[in-house]
N, C-alpha and C positions, 0 to 999 in steps of 0.2 A: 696131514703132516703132524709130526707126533710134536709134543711140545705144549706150553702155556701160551698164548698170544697173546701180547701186551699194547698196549695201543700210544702213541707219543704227538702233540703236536707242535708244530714247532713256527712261533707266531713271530711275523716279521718286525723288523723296527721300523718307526717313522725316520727319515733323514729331518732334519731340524727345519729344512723349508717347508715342511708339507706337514707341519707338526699339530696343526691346527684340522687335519682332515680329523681327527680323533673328536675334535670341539663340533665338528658338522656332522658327525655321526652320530652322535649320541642326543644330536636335538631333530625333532621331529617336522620340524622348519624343512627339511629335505622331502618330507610328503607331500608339499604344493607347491616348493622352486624346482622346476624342471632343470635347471642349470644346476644345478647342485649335483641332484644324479647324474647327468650329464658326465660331469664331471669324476664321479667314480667310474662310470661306465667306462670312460675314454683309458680306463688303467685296465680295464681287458675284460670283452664287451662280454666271453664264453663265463667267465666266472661271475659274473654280475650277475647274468642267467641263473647258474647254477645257486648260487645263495637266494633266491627270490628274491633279489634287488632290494639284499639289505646291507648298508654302508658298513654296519659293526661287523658283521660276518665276515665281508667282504675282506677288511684293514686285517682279518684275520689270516686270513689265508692266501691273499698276494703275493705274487712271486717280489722279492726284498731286490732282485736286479731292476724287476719295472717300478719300482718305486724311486730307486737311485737313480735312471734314466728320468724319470718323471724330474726328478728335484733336479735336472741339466737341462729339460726341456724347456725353453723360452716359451713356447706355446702354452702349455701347460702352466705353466707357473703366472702367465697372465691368464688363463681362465680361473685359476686356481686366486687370483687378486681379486678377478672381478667379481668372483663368489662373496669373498670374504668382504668383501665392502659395502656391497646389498644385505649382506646377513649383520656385520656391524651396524648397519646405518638404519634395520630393522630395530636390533635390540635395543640400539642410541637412541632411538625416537623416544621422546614423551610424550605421544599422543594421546591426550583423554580425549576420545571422538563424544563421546557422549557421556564420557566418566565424572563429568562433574554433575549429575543426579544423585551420585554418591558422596558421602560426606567423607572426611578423612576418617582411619582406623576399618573402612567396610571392607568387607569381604565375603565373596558366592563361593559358598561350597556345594559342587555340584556332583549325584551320585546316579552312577549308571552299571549297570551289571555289565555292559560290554560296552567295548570305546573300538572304532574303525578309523582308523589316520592313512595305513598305509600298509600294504601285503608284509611288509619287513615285522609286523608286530599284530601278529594275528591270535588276536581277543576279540574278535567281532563274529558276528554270525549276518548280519544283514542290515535293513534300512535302521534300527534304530542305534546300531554302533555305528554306522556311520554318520547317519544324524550328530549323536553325540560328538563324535570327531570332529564336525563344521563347527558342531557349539563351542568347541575350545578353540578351533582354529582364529575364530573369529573373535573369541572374548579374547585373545593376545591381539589380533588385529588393532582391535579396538583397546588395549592394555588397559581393560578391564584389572581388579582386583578380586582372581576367580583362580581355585582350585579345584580341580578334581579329584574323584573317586573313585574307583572299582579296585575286578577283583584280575591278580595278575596268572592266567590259566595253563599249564603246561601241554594242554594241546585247546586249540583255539578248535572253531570250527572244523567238520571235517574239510581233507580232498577227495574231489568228488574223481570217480571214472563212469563212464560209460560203455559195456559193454558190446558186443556184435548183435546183441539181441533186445540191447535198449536196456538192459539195469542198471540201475543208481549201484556205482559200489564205493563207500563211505570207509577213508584211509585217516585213521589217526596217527601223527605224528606227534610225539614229546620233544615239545623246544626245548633247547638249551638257552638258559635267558643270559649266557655270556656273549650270545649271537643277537638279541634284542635290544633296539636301543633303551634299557633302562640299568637304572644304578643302583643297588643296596644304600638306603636313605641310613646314617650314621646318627646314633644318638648321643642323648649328652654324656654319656661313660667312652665315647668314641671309637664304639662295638658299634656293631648292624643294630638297629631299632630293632625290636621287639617286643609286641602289643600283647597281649594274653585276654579271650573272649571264652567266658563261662558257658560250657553247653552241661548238658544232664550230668552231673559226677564227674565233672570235670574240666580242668583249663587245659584251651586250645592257645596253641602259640601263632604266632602269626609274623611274619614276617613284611617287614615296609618296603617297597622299590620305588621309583623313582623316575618318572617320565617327564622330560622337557618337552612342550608343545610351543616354541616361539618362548615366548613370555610367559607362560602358562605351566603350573607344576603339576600333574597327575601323579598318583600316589595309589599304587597298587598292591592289593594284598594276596601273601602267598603262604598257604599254610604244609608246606611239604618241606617240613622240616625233622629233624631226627630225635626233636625232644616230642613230639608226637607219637601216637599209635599210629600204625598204617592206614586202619579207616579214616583218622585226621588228617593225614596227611594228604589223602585223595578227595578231603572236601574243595579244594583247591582245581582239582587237577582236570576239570574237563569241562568245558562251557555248555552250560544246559545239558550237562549230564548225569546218570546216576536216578534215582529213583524218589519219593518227596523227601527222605530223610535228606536226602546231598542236597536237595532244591531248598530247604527250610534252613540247613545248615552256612548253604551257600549266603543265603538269603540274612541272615544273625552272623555272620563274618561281614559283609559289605556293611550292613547298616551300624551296627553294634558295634563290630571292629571298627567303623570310620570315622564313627566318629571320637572312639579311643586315639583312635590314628592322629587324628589334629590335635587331640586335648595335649600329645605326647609331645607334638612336635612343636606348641606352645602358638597355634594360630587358632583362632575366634572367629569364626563365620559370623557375619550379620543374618545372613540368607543362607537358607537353604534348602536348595532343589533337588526335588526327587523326579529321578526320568525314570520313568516307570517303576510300576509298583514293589519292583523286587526288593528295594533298596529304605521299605519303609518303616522296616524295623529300627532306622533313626530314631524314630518316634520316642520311642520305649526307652532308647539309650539315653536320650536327653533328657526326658520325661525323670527318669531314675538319678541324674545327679542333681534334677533339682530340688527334687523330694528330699533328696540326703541333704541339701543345705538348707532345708526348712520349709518349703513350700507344701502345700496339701496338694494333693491328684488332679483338683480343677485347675487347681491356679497352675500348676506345672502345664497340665495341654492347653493353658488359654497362652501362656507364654512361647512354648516350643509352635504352636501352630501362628500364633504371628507372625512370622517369619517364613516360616516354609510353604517350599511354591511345590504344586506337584504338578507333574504333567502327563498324562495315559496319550496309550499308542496304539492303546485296542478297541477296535469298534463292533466287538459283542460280549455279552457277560461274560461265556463260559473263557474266552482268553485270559480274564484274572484270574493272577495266582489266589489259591485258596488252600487253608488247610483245616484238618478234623481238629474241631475241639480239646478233641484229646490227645492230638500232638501238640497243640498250642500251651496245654496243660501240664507235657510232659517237660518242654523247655523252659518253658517261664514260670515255673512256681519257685524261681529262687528270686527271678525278676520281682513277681508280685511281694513278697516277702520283702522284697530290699523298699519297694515302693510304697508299702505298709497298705493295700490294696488286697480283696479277695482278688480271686480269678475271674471272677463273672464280670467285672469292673474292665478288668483287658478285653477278656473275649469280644465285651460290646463296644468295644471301639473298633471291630472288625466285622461286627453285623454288618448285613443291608438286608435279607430278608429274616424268614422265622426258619432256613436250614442250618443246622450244626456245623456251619461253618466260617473257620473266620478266613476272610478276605482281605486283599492286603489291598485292595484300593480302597473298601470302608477303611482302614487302619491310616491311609494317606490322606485320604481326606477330610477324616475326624480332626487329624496331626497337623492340617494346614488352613492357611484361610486364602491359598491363592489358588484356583485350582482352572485346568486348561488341556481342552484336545488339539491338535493340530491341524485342522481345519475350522474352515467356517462348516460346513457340512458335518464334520465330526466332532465337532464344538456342541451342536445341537445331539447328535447320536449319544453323545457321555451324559449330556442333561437327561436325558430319557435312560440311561444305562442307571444313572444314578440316582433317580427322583428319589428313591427310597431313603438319603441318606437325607433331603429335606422335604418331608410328607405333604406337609399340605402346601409346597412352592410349587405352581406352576412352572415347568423343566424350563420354556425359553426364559423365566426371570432367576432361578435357584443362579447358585454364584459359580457355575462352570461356564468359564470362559473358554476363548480359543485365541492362539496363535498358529496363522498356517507355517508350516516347516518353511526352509529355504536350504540352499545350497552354498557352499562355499567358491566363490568362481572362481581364485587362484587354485583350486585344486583340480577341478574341472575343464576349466576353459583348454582350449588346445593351444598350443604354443604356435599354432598357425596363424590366430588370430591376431595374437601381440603387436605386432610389427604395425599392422593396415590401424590397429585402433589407435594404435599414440598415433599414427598420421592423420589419421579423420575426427577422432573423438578428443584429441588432443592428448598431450602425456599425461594428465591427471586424471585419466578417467578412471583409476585404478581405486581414485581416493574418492567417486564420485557414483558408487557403485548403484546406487538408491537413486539418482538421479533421471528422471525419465526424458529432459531434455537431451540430457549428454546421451541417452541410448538411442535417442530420436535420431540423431547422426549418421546415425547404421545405414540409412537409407543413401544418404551421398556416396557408399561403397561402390565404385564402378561394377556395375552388373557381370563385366567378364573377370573384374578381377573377385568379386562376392564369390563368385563359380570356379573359378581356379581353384582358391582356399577348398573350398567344401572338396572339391577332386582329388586337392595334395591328405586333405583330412582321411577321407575316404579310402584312400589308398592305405596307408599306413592301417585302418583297421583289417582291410583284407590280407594284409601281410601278415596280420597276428592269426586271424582266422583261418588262413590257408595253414598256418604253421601248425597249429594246434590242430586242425582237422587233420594234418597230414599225421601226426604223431599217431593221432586216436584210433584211422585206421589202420596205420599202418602195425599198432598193436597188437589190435584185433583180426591180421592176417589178412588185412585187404591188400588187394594186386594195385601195384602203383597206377596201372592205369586205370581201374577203378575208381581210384580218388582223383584222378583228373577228371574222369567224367563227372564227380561229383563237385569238383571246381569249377567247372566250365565256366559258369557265371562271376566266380568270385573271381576278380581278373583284378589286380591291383593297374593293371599298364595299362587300362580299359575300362574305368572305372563307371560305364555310361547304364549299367543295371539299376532300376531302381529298387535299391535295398529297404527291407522292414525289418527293424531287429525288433525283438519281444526278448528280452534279459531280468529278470526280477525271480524270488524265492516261486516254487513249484508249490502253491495252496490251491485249493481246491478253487476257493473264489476269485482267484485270480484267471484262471478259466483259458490256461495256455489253448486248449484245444475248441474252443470256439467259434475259431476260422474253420476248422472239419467239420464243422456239420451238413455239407453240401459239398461231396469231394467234388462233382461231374461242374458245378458251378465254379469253382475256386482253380478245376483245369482249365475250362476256357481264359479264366480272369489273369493268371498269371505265366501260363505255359506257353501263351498266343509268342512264338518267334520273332516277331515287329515290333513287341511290348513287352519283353519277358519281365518276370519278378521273382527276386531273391528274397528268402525270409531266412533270417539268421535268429536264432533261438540259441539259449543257454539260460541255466540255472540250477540252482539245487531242491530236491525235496530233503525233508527232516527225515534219517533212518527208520524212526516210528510209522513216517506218514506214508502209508501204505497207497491210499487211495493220490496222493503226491506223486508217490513214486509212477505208479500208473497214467498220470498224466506223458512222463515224461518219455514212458515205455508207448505213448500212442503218436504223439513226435515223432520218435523214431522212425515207426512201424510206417506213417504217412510218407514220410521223408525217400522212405525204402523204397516206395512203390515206383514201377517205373515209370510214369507218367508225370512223375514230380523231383525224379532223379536229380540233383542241381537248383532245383529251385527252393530246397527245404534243405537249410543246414544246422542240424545240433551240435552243440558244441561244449564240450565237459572243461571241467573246471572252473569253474565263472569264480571270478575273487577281482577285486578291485583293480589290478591294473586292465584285462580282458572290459570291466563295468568301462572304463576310463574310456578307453578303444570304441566302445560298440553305442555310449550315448553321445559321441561326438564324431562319429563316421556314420553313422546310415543317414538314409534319406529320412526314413519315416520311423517315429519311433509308437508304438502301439501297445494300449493297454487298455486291457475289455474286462474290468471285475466287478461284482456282481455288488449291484447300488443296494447299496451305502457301507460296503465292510470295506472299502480303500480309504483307510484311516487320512492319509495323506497323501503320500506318493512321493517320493524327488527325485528319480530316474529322468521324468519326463524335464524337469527345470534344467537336468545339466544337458539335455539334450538340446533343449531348446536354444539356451545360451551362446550353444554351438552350428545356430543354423537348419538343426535337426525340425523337422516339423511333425506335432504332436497330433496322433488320429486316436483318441480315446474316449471312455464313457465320461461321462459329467460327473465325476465322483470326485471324494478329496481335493485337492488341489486344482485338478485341473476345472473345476465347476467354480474359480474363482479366477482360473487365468482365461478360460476362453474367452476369445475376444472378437465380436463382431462390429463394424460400422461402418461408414460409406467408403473408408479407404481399402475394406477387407477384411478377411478372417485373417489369423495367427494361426490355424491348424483346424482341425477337424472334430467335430462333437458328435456324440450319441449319446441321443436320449434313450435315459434311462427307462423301460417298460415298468408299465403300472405295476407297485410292488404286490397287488390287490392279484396277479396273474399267478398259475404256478410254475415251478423250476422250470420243467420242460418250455412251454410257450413263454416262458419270457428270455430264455435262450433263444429260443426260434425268432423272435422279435427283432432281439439286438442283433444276433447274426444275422437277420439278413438287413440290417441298417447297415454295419460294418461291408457285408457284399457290394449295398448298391452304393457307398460311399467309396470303397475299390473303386468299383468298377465305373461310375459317372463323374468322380472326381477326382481321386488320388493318382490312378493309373493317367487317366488324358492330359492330367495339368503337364504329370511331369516330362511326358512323351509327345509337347505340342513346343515342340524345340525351333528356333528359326535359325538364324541364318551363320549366330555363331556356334553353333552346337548344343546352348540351352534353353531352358523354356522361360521367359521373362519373366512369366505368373507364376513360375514356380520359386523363382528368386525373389522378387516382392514380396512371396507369403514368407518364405522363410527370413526373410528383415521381417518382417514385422513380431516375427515370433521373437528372434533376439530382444528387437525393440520394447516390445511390450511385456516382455516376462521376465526379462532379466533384472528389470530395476524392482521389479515386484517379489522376487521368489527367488533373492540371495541370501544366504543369513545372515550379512548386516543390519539389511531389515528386520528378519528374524531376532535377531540379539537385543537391538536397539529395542523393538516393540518390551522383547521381556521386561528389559531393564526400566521405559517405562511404565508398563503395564504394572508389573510384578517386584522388577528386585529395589525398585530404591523405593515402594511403600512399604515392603515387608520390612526394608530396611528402618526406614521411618516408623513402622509400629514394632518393632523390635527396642528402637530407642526410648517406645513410651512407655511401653508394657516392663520393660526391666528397670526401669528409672525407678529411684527411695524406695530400692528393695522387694522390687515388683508389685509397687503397690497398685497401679492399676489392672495388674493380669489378678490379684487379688478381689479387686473392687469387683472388676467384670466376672469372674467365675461365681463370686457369692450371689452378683445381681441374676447370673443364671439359671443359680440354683433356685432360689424363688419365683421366678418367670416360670422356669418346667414346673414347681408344684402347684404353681395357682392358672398356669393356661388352661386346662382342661374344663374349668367351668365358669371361662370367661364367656361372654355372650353380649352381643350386639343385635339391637333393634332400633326400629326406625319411630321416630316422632312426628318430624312434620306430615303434613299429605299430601303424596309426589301428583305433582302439576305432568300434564300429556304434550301439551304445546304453550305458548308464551310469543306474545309479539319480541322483534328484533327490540334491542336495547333493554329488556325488562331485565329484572333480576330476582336469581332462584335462593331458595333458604333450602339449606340440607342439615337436618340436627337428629342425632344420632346418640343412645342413650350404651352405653359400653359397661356392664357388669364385670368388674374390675376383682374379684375378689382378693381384695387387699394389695393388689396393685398399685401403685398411684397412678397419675393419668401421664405425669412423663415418662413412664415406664411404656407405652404404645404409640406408635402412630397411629390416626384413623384417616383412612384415604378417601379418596374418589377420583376414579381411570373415567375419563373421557374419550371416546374415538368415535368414528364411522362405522353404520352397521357396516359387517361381513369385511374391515379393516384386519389383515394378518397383523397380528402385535407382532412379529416378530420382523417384520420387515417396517412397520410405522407403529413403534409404541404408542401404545397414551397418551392423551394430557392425565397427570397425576395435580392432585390441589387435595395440600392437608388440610383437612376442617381443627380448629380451634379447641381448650379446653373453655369448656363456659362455665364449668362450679359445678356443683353437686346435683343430684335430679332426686324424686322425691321420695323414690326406693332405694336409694344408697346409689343408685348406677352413677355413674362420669358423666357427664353430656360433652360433646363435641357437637361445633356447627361452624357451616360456610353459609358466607352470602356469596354469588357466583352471578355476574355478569355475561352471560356468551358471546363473544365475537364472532360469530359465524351464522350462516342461516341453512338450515335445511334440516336434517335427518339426525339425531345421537343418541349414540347409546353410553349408559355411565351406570356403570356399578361402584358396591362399598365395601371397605376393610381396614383390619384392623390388623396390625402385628407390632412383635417387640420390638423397642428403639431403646438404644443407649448409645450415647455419642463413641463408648470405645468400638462399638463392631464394626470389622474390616467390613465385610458388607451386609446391608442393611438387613440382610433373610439368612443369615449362616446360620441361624438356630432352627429353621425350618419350620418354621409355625408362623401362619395365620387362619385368620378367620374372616368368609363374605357374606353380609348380608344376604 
C-alpha cells in the first residue's frame, strides 16, 4: 500500500478511583506482592501476558471501558483497598530491623552492572542480577539507608528460542523505557539530570533514571542520548555486549558516572559496595576528587578503600574482568593527569601477577578493606584466587572474607504457602524469617495437608510448562499429537510423576549433561511405567559460548530419542517468572557442577523454601546447607571426587553417585506411598528442608551479616579516616609508606634455646631478636600460633600470644619475649612471626607482609 505509515498511541486515563494504580506501577514493591499483580491481571488476564507482566506497559494500553467498569466494580475496588494498605502500611513503617548499627547521616551505595527484580525490567542476565535484586529488596525490607547503581540497558538480556534441531537462537529486543517501571530523575534546573563522564577526547553524557524498590532508590544510567555520537550512544545499549572497548566503557560509565551520579544528586554514601568487579572503576572516581581537594595518592586510597566493601562472584581467575595496559593507558591518562600520578601508579593497583594486565578485581581490592565471596567454600576459593594481592599471608588468614548468598522469600515463596503458615507458624513469621524455631513449626503441617500444597504448587508449574512446550513445538511444526505424546507425564490434573527440574545458565561447569553419561542405565532408572520420571530442563547459554550452546543441543537430542520421549523436557525461554514456577513446583531440584566453580548457587534456597528437595554436589552453598542427624537428611549430597582425578573419571564418579542416589534413594522414597497417596519419608524430608534452610539462606540473613560484618565498620572507619581533614587516612598512608621501604630487610631470629618437652605447669621463655631497620618496635607485632600437630587452621585456629617489646638487643635488633605457661598436656606445635601493626588497619594483614621464623 502506497503511502507513508505513521504510527499513533493512544493511552488511556485513570478514572480517579484507580488513580493510585499509576503509584503501584512505577514501584517495584509489585515484584514480590503477588496481590499486586493480581490485581493488574484481573483487568485482563490476555494483555498482562502480552506486555510481559509489566504494570506500566500494561496502564498503557488497556482498554479505558475496563478500567471505568473496574472504578464500578465493588470487587475490584476492595482488592484494589486491600493492595493499597499493605503497600501504605509497608512504606509507613519505620522499621530499623537492624539499622541502628548505623549512625544517623549513613548511607550504602551499592553498584552492580545488572539488577534482576522482576521480567517487567529486564537488566539482568542471571544469578548475580538477581542476587542483587534480593539485596535491595531486602535493604528496603529492613529500610536500610541504601541506594543503588547501575547501568539502565535498552535490550536487557537476550530471548532465547529453541529450535526443531536444538539451537540456542538469541532475540534482542529494544525496550521502550516508557514501558519500564523507571522515571527520568529531574535535576536542580528542573530538566532531566544529566551527568557528563570523560572517555578519550571526549564528554560522554549520561542520562539519570529512577527505580523505586519498596523504600529503596536505584539509579540507573543511560547514555543513548542525541547530544552523543552513535558509538556513545550504544555504550549503553546492550548488557554484556559489544567487544572490550563497550566492556571498559561500559565499565567507566557505571563506576565513574556513579558516582558523579550521587555527587549530582547531593547524597554522600558512607559505604560503598561493589558487586562484582565491573563497577570498580569507583575507585579512581573518588580517588580523583580527593586528590583535587588536597590529598596525595596514598592518603586518597587509604581513605576511598575504608569504606568500600567489595564482593566477587567468580570462582576462577580467568572470569575477571581484565584489560591491556594499553587500553588502561588510553582512557586514563587524563585521570592520572587530574590525580597528579604517572600511569604506572594506576596500572599497579590493578596487578596481581607480572602479565600486562590490569584487572578489576586487583583494582577492587586494592580500593577496599572489606573484601568477601559468597560462600564459605568460595570464600576460601577467592583467598587462593587472590593470595597474590597479599604475598606473604597465608590465603585462609589474608582478609577475604565470605558471606553465603540468600534469597529473598517474599519473592519466592508460593502464595500456596501463606495461608498454612500464618496458621501454624503464626502471623509474624513473616517478620521472623532468620528464626529457626518459628521454621521448626513446619513440621506440625498435617502431612496430607504439607502434600496438597506441594500438588496445587506442582500443578500450576505444569501449566506454565505445558503452555510454553506447547508454543515451542508447535512453532517448530510439531503435530499436536506429537506434543501430547511428549506431555504425557506433565499432567497438571495428575500431578503424581516425580518431577527433577535442572533450570540455571547453560556453562560448561555446570554440567547439564551429566545424567547422560549412561543412557541404557538412566532408561531403566526413569522410564520404569510403575515409577516413571520427568526431568524438566531450561536455560540459556551466552551467544559466544559455543561449547554452552552444545550442551543444550545434546538435551534436546536425548530428549528426542524415543526411549525417553516424555520423560526429558526442554524448555526455552527461562527468565524469572518460568525460574519462579520451576524452583517451587518440582519435586527435586538438581544441580551437579564441577567442585569448586559453584561460586554460590540460590536456585536451590528458593526451591527448598518451597518444599522442593535439593539432590546436589557439595559445592557453594549447598556444602553449608546440607544437613544430616538423627531426625534425617534435608536432601541429598555428592561427594565431590578427588580434584587430584582427571575431567573424564571424576565425571564418571559423580555420575554414577548421582545414578545410585536415583536409583536407591530418590526414586523409592518418593514412590513408597501409603495409604493416602504419599510417601510420608518423602514429606518429612521435604519439612525438613524448609525447616532447616530457610531460616539459614534468606537474605535477611544475608543483609544483616553484611551490615554487620561489613557496612557499619566501613562505616565506622569512614568516620575515622575523614575526621580533621583526613588526618588519619594521612597518618596511615605515610606509616605505610615506610613500612614497604624498610620491610624488605627486616629479619627475625631466635635467642633463647627451644626446650623439646617440659613437665605440666612449667613455664616456657620465647625471645626473639627482630631487625627492625628503622622501624620502631610498635610498628610490628611479633607472634607465636599455638595448635595440634596435623590441626586444619582453618577449621580450629591457633592460639595466637603476642610476645613483648623488652628494649634494645646488642646489635641494634628489637628484642620481643613471652613467658608462656601451657594449659594442656600432650603433643604442640608453635611457630614465630612477625608483621605490620598499626592501630588504624581495618585488618591486621591488608598490607600483606609478614615474616616466620
Amino acid at each position: 500500500m502506497a503511502g507513508t505509515l505513521f504510527q499513533l498511541e493512544i493511552n488511556p486515563k485513570l478514572p480517579a478511583r484507580l488513580a493510585r494504580l499509576e503509584e503501584l506501577a512505577n514501584n517495584l514493591w509489585y515484584s514480590w506482592d503477588r496481590p499486586t499483580r493480581t490485581l493488574f491481571a484481573r483487568l485482563g488476564s490476555k494483555l498482562w501476558g502480552a506486555v510481559g507482566h509489566s504494570p506500566k506497559a500494561f496502564l498503557k494500553r488497556v482498554d479505558q471501558r475496563r478500567l471505568e467498569e473496574a472504578a464500578e466494580d465493588p470487587v475490584f475496588l476492595g482488592a484494589l483497598a486491600h493492595v493499597l494498605s499493605a503497600y501504605d502500611t509497608y512504606h509507613d513503617a519505620l522499621r530499623r530491623d537492624q539499622g541502628h548499627q548505623l549512625p544517623e547521616g549513613a548511607l550504602i551505595a551499592y553498584f552492580c552492572a545488572e539488577f534482576g527484580f522482576h521480567e517487567s525490567l529486564p537488566i539482568y542476565s542471571g544469578g548475580l542480577g538477581i542476587l542483587a535484586g534480593d539485596h535491595c529488596k531486602t535493604a528496603s525490607d529492613m529500610n536500610l539507608p541504601f541506594v543503588g547503581v547501575g547501568l539502565l540497558y535498552r535490550q536487557g538480556y537476550f530471548l532465547q528460542s529453541i529450535d526443531g534441531e536444538g539451537r540456542q537462537h538469541a532475540l534482542y529486543n529494544d525496550a521502550d523505557f516508557d514501558d519500564l517501571p523507571v522515571t527520568p530523575v529531574v535535576g536542580p534546573d528542573g530538566g532531566e539530570l544529566k551527568i557528563s563522564v570523560r572517555l578519550p577526547g571526549r564528554d560522554v553524557w549520561v542520562k539519570v533514571w529512577k527505580a523505586r524498590i519498596g523504600h529503596v532508590s536505584l539509579y540507573l544510567l543511560d547514555t543513548d542520548l542525541e547530544e552523543n555520537s552513535p558509538h556513545d550512544r550504544d555504550i549503553t545499549h546492550q548488557l554484556y555486549g559489544g567487544d572490550r572497548t563497550t566492556r571498559i566503557e561500559q565499565e567507566i560509565v557505571l563506576g565513574m558516572g556513579g558516582v558523579r551520579t550521587l555527587a549530582a544528586l547531593g547524597l554522600k554514601p558512607t559505604v560503598w559496595h561493589i558487586n562484582e568487579g565491573h563497577a570498580a572503576f569507583l575507585v579512581l572516581e573518588r580517588m580523583r576528587d580527593l586528590i583535587k581537594s588536597g590529598l596525595d595518592f596514598d592518603a586518597a586510597l587509604e581513605v576511598v578503600a575504608s569504606n568500600t566493601v567489595f564482593t566477587t562472584h567468580t570462582p576462577v581467575p580467568a572470569g575477571h574482568d581484565h584489560f591491556s595496559d594499553e587500553m588502561i593507558r588510553k582512557y586514563f591518562e587524563e585521570c592520572c593527569h587530574d590525580m597528579g600520578c604517572e600511569v604506572g601508579s594506576l596500572l599497579a593497583l590493578g596487578r596481581i601477577d607480572d602479565t600486562p594486565e590490569f584487572n578489576m578485581t586487583g583494582l577492587a581490592v586494592r580500593g577496599s578493606r572489606f573484601q568477601n565471596g559468597v560462600s564459605r567454600i568460595h570464600g576460601d576459593v577467592s583467598a587462593e584466587i587472590c593470595r597474590k594481592l597479599w604475598p606473604q599471608i597465608d590465603p585462609e588468614e589474608n582478609p577475604m572474607d565470605y558471606v553465603t548468598n540468600g534469597v529473598h522469600v517474599p519473592t519466592f515463596l508460593s502464595d500456596h504457602w501463606h495461608d498454612t503458615f500464618d496458621r501454624v507458624l503464626g502471623p509474624a513469621w513473616r517478620q521472623r524469617l532468620t528464626d529457626a524455631q518459628t521454621w521448626a513449626q513446619v513440621h506440625a503441617i498435617p502431612d496430607h495437608t504439607f502434600w496438597s500444597i506441594r500438588q496445587s504448587i506442582k500443578a500450576e508449574m505444569l501449566y506454565l510448562v505445558r503452555h510454553r512446550i506447547t508454543e515451542q513445538y508447535t512453532r517448530n511444526q510439531c503435530s499436536q499429537a506429537h506434543i501430547d505424546r511428549l506431555l504425557q507425564l506433565a499432567d497438571p490434573e495428575n500431578p503424581n510423576v516425580l518431577t527433577i527440574g535442572f533450570a540455571r545458565r547453560f556453562a560448561t561447569y555446570k554440567r547439564a549433561t551429566l545424567l547422560f553419561r549412561d543412557l541404557e542405565l538412566l532408561r531403566r532408572l526413569i522410564c520404569n511405567p510403575e515409577r516413571p520420571v520427568l526431568f524438566v530442563f531450561a536455560g540459556k547459554a551466552h551467544p559466544a559460548d559455543q561449547p554452552g550452546q552444545a550442551l543444550i543441543r545434546r538435551v534436546h537430542e536425548v530428549a528426542q530419542m524415543p526411549e525417553f520421549e516424555g520423560h526429558i523436557l526442554l524448555v526455552e525461554g527461562y527468565d524469572l517468572r518460568l525460574a519462579r514456577r520451576l524452583v517451587a513446583g518440582v519435586d527435586v531440584w538438581l544441580n551437579n557442577p564441577v567442585y569448586p566453580l559453584e561460586a554460590s548457587g540460590t536456585s536451590g534456597m528458593k526451591a527448598s523454601m518451597n518444599g522442593v528437595i535439593n539432590l546436589s554436589v557439595l559445592d557453594g552453598w549447598w556444602g553449608e546447607g546440607f544437613h544430616q542427624d538423627d531426625g534425617g537428611a534435608n536432601g541429598w549430597a555428592i561427594k565431590p571426587a578427588s580434584r587430584s582425578l582427571d575431567e573424564e573419571r571424576r565425571d564418571q564418579e559423580e555420575g554414577r553417585s548421582l545414578y545410585e542416589t536415583l536409583q536407591d534413594k530418590v526414586i523409592p522414597l518418593y514412590y513408597a506411598r501409603g495409604p493416602m497417596g504419599y510417601s510420608p519419608g518423602w514429606v518429612a524430608m521435604a519439612k525438613r528442608s524448609i525447616a532447616t534452610i530457610t531460616p539459614r539462606f534468606n537474605s535477611q540473613r544475608m543483609v544483616g551479616e553484611y551490615l554487620h560484618k561489613f557496612y557499619a565498620p566501613a562505616d565506622q572507619q569512614w568516620r575515622k579516616k575523614s575526621a580533621d581533614g583526613y588526618a588519619a587516612a594521612r597518618t596511615l598512608a605515610g606509616w605505610k609508606q615506610k613500612v614497604r621501604q624498610a620491610w624488605p630487610k627486616v629479619r627475625l631470629r631466635r635467642i633463647d634455646t627451644p626446650v623439646k618437652r617440659i613437665p605440666y605447669g612449667a613455664s616456657l621463655h620465647f625471645e626473639l631478636a627482630v631487625h627492625l631497620d628503622g622501624l620502631a618496635p610498635q610498628d610490628v607485632a611479633v607472634e607465636l600460633l599455638l595448635s595440634r600437630p596435623g590441626t586444619d587452621s582453618r577449621t580450629r585456629p591457633p592460639r595466637k600470644l603476642l610476645l613483648e617489646y623488652r628494649g634494645p638487643g646488642e646489635q641494634g635488633d628489637s628484642i620481643f619475649a613471652l613467658d608462656f605457661t601451657p594449659d594442656v598436656c600432650g603433643k604442640l606445635d608453635y611457630r614465630l612471626r612477625v608483621y605490620p601493626h598499626h592501630e588504624l588497619l581495618t585488618h591486621p594483614f591488608e598490607m600483606g607482609m609478614m615474616l616466620w621464623l
